[in-house]
C-alpha positions in Angstrom: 0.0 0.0 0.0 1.3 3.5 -0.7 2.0 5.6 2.4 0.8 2.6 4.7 -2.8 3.9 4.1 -5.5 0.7 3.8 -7.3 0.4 1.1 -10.4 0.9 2.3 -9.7 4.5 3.3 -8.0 5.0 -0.5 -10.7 3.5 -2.1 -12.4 6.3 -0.2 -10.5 8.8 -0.8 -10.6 8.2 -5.0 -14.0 8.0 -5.1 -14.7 10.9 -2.9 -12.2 12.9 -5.4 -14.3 11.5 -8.1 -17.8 12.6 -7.1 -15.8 16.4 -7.0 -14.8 16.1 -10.5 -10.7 15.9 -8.9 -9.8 12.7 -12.2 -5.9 13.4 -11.6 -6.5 13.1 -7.5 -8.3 10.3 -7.5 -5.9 8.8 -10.3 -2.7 9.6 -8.0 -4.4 7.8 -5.2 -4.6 4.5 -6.7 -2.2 4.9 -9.6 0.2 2.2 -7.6 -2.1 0.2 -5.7 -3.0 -3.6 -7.4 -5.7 -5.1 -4.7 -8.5 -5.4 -7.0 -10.9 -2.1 -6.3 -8.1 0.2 -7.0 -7.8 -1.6 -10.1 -11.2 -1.2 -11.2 -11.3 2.4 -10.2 -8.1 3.0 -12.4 -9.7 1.2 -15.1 -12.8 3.3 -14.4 -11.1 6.6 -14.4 -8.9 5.4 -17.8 -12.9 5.0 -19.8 -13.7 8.2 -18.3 -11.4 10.3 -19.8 -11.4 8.3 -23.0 -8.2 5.5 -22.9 -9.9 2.9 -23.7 -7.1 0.4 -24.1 -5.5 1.4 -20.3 -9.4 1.3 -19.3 -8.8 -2.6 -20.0 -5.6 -2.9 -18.9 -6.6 -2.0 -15.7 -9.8 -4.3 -16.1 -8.0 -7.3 -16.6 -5.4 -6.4 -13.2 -8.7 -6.6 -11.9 -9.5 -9.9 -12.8 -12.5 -8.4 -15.1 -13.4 -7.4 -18.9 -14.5 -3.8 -19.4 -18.1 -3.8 -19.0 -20.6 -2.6 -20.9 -22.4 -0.3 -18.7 -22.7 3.5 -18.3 -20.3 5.4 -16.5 -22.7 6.5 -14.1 -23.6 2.7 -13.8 -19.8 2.2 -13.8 -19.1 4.4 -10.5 -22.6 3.5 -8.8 -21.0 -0.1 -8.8 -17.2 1.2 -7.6 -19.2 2.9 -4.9 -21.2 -0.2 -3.5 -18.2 -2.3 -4.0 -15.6 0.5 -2.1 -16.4 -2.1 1.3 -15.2 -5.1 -0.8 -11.8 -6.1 0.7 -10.5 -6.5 -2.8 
């Protein structure tokens, strides 16, 4: 983990930077982080801005193709999962 933080609280902290439009803080905080949340929330933030092929890059370190679902359905989904243990 980066800084000793666990990954529950990043998880909370990206997604928390997400919701206020902050892409590049909530990129730094799991940028170097491989449990399987961070991934997906890299992955996330990757489809949001438009990289598709990092977007599943970071899908597959998540164990996971890119799905097929909205970004809004893509976050609500990040957000319910942020208590997974990843």
């Amino acid at each position: 983990m980066s800084d000793n933080t666990a990954p529950q609280t990043l998880h909370l902290k990206a997604l928390d930077a997400i919701s206020r439009g902050e892409w590049h803080v909530a990129h730094e905080t799991v940028q170097d982080e491989t449990d399987r949340l961070s991934c997906l929330i890299h992955a996330y933030l990757h489809r949001l801005e438009g990289d598709m092929g990092n977007a599943r890059y970071w899908y597959g370190r998540a164990g996971e193709h890119m799905p097929a679902n909205t970004l809004a359905q893509e976050l609500a989904r990040l957000q319910k999962g942020k208590n997974d243990k990843g």
